[in-house]
C-alpha positions in Angstrom: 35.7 -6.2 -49.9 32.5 -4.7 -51.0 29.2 -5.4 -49.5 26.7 -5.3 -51.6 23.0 -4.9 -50.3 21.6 -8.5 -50.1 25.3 -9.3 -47.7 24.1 -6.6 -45.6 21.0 -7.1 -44.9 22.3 -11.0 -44.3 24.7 -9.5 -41.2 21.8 -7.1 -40.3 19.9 -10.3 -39.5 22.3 -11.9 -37.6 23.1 -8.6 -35.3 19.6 -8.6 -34.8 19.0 -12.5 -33.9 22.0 -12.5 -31.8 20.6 -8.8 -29.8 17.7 -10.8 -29.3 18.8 -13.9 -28.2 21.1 -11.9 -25.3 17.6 -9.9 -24.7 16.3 -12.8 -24.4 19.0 -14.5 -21.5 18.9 -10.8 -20.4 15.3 -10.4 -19.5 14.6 -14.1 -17.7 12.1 -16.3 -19.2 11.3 -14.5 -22.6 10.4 -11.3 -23.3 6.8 -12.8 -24.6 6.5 -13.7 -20.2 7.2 -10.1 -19.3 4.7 -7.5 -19.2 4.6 -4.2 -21.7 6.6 -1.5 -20.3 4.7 1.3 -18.2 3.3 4.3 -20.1 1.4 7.5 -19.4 -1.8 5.6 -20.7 -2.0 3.1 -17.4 -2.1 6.5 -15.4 -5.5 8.4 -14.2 -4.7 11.9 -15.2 -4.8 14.6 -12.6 -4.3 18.2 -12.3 -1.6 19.9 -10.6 -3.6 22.3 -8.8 -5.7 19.4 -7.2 -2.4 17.2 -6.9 -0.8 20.8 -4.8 -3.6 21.0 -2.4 -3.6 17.6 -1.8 -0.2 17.6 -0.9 -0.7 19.9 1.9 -4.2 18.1 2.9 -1.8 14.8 3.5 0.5 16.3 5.5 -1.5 18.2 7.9 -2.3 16.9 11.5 -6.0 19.0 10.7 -7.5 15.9 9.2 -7.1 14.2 12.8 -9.3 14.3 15.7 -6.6 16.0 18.3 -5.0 17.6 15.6 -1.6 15.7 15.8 -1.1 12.9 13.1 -1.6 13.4 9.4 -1.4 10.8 6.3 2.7 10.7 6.3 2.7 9.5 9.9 2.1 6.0 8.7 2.8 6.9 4.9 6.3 8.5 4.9 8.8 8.7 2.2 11.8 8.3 4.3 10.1 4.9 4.7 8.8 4.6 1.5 5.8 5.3 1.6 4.8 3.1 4.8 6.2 3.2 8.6 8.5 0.9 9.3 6.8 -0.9 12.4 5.1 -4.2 11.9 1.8 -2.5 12.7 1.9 1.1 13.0 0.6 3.2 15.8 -1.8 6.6 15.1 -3.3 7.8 18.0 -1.5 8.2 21.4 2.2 7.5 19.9 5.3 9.9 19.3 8.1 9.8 17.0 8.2 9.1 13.6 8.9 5.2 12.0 10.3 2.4 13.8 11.1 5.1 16.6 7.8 6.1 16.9 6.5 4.7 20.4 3.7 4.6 23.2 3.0 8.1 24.3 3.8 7.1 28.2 1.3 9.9 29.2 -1.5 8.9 26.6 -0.8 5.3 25.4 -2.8 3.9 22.6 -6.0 1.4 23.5 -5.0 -0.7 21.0 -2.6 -1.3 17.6 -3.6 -1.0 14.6 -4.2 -4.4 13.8 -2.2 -4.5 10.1 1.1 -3.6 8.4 0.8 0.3 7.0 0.7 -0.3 2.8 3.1 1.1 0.8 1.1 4.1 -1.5 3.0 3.3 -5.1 1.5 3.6 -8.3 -2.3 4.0 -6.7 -3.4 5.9 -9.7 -3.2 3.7 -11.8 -6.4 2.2 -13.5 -6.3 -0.6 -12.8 -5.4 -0.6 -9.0 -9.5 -0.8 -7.8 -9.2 -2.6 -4.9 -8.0 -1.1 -1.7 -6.8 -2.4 1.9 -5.0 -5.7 2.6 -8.8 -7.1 2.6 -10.1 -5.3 -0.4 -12.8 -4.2 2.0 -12.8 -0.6 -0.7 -13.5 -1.9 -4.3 -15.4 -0.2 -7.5 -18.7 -1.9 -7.8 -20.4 -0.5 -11.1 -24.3 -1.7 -9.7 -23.6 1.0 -6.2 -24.8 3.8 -5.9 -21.8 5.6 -5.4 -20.2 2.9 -7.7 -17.6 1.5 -5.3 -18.4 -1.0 -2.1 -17.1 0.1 1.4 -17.9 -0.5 5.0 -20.4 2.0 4.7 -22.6 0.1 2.8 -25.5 2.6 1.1 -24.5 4.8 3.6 -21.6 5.8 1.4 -21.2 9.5 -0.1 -21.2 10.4 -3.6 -18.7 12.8 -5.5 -15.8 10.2 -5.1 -13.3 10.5 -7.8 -12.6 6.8 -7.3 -11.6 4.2 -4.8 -8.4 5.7 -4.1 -10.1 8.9 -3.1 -12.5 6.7 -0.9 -10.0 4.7 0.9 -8.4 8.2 2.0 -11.8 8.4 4.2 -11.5 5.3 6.7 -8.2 6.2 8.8 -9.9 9.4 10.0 -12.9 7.3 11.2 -10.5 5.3 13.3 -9.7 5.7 17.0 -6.7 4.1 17.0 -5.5 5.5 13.2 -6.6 9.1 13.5 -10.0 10.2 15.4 -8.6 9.4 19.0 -10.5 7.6 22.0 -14.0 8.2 22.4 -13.4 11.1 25.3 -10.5 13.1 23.8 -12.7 15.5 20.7 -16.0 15.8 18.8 -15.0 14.1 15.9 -13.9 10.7 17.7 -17.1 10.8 19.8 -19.5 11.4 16.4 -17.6 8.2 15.3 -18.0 6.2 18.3 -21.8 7.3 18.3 -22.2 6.2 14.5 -22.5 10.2 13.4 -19.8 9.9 10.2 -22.3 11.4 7.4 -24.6 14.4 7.1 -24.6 17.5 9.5 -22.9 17.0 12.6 -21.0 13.5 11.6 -17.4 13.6 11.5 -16.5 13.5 7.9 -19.0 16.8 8.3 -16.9 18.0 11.3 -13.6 17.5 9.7 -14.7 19.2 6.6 -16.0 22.5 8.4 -12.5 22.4 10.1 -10.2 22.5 6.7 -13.0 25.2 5.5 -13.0 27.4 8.6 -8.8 27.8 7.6 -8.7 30.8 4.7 -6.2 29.5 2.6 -7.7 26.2 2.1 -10.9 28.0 1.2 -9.2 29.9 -1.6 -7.5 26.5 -2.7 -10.6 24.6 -2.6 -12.1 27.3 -5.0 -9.6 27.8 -7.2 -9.5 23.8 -8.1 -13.2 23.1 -7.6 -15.6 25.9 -9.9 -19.1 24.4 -8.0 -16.9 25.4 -4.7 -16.1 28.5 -6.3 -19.8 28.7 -6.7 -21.0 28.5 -3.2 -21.4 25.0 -2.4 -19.4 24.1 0.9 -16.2 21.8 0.8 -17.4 18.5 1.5 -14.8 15.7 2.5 -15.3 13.8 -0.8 -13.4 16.8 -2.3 -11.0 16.6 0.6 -10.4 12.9 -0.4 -10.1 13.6 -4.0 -7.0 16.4 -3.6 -5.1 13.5 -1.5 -5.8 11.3 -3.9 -4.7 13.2 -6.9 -1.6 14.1 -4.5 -0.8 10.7 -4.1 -1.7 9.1 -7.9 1.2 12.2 -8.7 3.7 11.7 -6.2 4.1 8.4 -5.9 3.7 7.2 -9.5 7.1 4.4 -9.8 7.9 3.6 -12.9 11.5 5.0 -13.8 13.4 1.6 -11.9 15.8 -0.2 -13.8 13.7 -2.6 -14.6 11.1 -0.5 -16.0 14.2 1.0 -18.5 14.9 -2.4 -18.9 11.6 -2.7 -19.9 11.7 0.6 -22.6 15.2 -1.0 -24.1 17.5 0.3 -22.4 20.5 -0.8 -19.9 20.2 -5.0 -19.5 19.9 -6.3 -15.4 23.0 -7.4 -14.1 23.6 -11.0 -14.1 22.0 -11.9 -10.8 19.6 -10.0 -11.2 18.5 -11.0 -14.8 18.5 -14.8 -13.2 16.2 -13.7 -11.3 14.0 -12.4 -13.1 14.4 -15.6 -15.0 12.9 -17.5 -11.3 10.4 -15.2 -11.5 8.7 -14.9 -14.5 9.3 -18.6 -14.8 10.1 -21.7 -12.3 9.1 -19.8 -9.0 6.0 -18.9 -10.5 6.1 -15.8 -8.8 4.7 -13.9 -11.3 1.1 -16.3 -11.7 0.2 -14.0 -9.0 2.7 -10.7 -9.0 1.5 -10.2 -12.6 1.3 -7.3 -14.8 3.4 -4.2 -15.0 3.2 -3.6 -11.4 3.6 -7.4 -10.3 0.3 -7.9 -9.0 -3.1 -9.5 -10.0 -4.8 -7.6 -7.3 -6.5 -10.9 -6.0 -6.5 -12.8 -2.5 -4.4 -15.6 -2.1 -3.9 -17.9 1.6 -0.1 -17.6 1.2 0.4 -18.3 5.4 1.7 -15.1 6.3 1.9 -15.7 10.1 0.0 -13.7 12.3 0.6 -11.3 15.2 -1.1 -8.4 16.9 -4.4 -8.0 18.4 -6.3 -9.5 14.4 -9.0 -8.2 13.2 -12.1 -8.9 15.1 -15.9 -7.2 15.3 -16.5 -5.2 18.7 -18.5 -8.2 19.8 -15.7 -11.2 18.8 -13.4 -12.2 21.6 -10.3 -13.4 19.7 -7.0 -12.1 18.2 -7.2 -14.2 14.2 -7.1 -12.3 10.8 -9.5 -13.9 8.2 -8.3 -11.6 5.7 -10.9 -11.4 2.7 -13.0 -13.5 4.5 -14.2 -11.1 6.7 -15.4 -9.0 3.5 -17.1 -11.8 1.4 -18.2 -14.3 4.6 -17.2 -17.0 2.4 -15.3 -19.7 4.1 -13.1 -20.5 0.7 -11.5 -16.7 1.6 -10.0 -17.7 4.9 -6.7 -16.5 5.2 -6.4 -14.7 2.1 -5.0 -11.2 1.3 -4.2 -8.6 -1.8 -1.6 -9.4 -3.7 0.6 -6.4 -2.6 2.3 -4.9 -5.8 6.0 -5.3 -5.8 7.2 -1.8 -6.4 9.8 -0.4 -4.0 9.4 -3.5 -1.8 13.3 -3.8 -1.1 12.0 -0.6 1.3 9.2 -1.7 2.8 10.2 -3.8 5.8 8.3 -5.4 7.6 6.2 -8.2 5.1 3.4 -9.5 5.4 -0.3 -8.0 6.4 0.8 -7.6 9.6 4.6 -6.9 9.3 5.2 -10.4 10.8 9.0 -11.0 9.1 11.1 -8.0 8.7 14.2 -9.6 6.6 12.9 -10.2 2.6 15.0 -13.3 2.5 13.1 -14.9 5.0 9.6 -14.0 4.0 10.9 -15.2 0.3 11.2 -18.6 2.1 8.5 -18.7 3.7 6.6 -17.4 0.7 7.8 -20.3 -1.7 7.2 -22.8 1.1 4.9 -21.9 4.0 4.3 -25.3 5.5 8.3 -26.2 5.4 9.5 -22.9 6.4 6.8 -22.4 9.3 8.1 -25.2 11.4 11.5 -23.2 12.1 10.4 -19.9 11.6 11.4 -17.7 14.0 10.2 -13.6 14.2 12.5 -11.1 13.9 10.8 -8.0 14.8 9.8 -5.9 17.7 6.6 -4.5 18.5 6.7 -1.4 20.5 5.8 -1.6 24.2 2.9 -0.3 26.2 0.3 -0.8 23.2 -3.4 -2.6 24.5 -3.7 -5.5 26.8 -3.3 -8.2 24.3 -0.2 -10.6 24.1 0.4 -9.7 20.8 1.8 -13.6 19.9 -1.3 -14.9 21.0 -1.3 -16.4 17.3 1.7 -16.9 16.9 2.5 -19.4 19.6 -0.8 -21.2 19.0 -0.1 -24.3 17.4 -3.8 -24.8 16.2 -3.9 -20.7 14.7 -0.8 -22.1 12.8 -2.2 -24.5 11.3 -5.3 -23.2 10.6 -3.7 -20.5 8.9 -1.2 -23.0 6.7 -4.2 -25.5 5.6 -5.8 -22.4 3.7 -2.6 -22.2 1.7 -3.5 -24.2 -2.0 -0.4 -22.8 -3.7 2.5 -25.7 -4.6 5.0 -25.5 -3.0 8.2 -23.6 -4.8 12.1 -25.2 -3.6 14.4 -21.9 -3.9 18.3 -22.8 -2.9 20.2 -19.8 -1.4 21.5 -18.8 -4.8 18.2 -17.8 -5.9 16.7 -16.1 -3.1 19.8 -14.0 -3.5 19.5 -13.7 -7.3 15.3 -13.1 -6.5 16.3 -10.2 -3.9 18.7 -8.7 -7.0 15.5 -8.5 -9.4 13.1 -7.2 -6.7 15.8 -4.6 -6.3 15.5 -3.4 -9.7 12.2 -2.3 -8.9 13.4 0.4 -6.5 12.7 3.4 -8.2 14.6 6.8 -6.7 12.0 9.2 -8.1 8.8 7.5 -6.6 10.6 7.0 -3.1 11.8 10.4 -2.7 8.4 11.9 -3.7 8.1 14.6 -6.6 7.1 18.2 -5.0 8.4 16.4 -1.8 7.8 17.5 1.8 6.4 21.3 2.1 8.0 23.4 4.6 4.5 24.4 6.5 0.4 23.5 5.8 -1.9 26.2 5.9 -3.2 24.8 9.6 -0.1 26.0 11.3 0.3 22.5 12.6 3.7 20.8 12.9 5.0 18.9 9.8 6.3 15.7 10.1 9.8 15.9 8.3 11.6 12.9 9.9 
């Protein structure tokens, strides 16, 4: 039989109603409920140059006060991007991820009091808000047109908050400077010396500058440098952060081919992306292309650890964004984290409180049910400060102090889908992002060991 034109364009239509309507079944709730696939244009550019020195800035131990932990301690790619431990440990430990443990000879004061952040997708624009708190955020009407703990106090030259988040875990004792007594750098902090001659930021810089090679690189990527003027540790901050926005830059999962038309999810996995962009409501806060609205929300995310409290507070809680805006309405609240890779990042939670997904999922969708039988499955290393670190935890009163912030509905998921959630979420793995792309260099120009695993 011949076909003539107005037959063809008759089956055309169908083919293309019936492509749609599996596209449709395919990607969950409606393709007009999913966001637009990831392109170059959500992307800060950088320079490779920059993006090459900053590579060896964030694995070299020279950016700590003694010398001996760099960036990837806590931010490694065989742990995507983060460490492994609930809440990680800096200064005084040894070993790398969930090995890494009290030094017996020089153990820690204290932990660091939340879960290490995985570093995906940080250069992208619209990532400008920092830290589980958001305690780093642009701010058009400051000076140096972000807000930070350092108030007015803040440099200038910051190529934006990314760079200027890279500035706060050399500044502390138990992330990177070391205890008061141990080197310069952690006594100018103690003292309140962090800018201008003789502060630490000032101290650290002079130290990368004193090493030739890193003069020569600093140069060659920076022409006022190349002109004279000294390497300050805003530019410091800028090459880690170029490194970072490069390297870790996720957006090659199968969902994000998905996404660009290619391969559909598997079944489980598509349900579950139908829960999530639709009855679990998952997505009315891990929104956009990177599944988060960057805002705070009291979600109940227990609470372990020695909390977050001022030198003068007596008491182990985590207010969360509270303890940035002093607004009571903020108790309890934290970032959004994006969703990227986080089939790899074990343990959940600000401060790593539930290790298995499944659980937190639960917990997530339900606090105040889930809470009453929840029961910790992780370990915090021994020998760490003097603090019973389930202070919180056990305290009836902290619980529900932290479960009466929570305003979100609650959300009923049956085994069936946390298992066909935990198939979507795995679709956001992305190989390329995890494994880094320049990767792990063989040696920094300090000399100093490099962390390979």
């Amino acid at each position: 039989m011949k076909i003539t034109a107005p037959t063809l364009l008759t089956i055309t239509a169908v083919a293309a109603a019936v492509a749609a309507s599996t596209s449709a079944r395919t990607t969950g709730a409606g393709t007009a409920h999913l966001p637009a696939p990831v392109s170059d244009a959500d992307y800060r550019p950088v320079a490779m140059a920059e993006v090459a020195l900053g590579r060896l800035l964030f694995w070299d131990p020279v950016l700590s006060g003694n010398q001996n932990i760099s960036c990837a301690t806590c931010h490694h790619p065989a742990f995507a991007t983060a460490d492994g431990l609930p809440l990680g440990i800096g200064e005084g430990g040894i070993g790398l991820g969930p090995a890494r443990r009290a030094d017996p000879d020089n153990p820690p004061e204290a932990r660091i009091p939340r879960n290490a952040p995985a570093l995906f997708n940080l250069g992208a624009h619209e990532f400008t808000v920092m830290f589980h708190d958001g305690r780093v955020e642009v701010d058009p009407d400051a000076p140096s047109g972000m807000r930070t703990p350092m108030d007015d106090d803040m440099l200038t030259g910051f190529s934006g908050v990314l760079s200027a988040q890279t500035m706060f875990p050399v500044l502390s004792a138990d992330e990177m400077a070391g205890q008061v007594n141990e080197n310069a750098i952690s006594r100018a902090v103690r003292q309140g010396r962090i800018t201008g001659d003789g502060g630490a930021w000032d101290m650290l810089s002079r130290r990368v500058a004193a090493i030739p090679e890193y003069r020569q690189r600093f140069a060659a990527v920076y022409p006022a440098i190349a002109a004279g003027r000294a390497i300050g540790f805003a530019d410091i901050s800028n090459a880690i952060a170029a490194f970072i926005a490069h390297e870790w830059r996720s957006d090659s999962s199968p969902f994000d081919r998905m996404l660009r038309g290619g391969a559909p999810l598997p079944d489980d996995a598509a349900r579950g992306l139908d829960l999530f962009y639709g009855s679990a409501g998952c997505s009315t806060c891990h929104s956009g292309p990177f599944q988060t609205d960057h805002g705070f929300h009291a979600m109940g995310a227990p609470q372990i650890g020695p909390g977050k409290a001022a030198t003068f507070e007596n008491h182990q809680r985590d207010t969360g964004r509270m303890r940035v805006t002093g607004r009571a309405e903020d108790a309890f609240a934290f970032r959004t984290p994006s969703l990227r890779n986080v089939t790899l990042t074990a343990p959940y939670g600000h401060a790593g409180a539930i290790a298995d997904l499944a659980t937190f999922l639960r917990h997530h969708a339900d606090p105040r049910a889930a809470d009453a039988d929840l029961a910790l499955d992780i370990t915090l290393p021994a020998g760490i400060g003097p603090g019973n670190d389930m202070a919180e935890f056990n305290d009836p009163q902290a619980r529900r102090d932290i479960l009466e912030a929570v305003t979100a509905p609650p959300v009923t998921l049956g085994d069936g889908d946390i298992h066909d959630l935990l198939a979507f979420l795995k679709t956001l793995e992305d190989p390329v992002a995890t494994a880094g792309r320049l990767g792990i260099p063989e040696t920094v120009p300090s000399g100093l060991p490099v962390e390979r695993r």
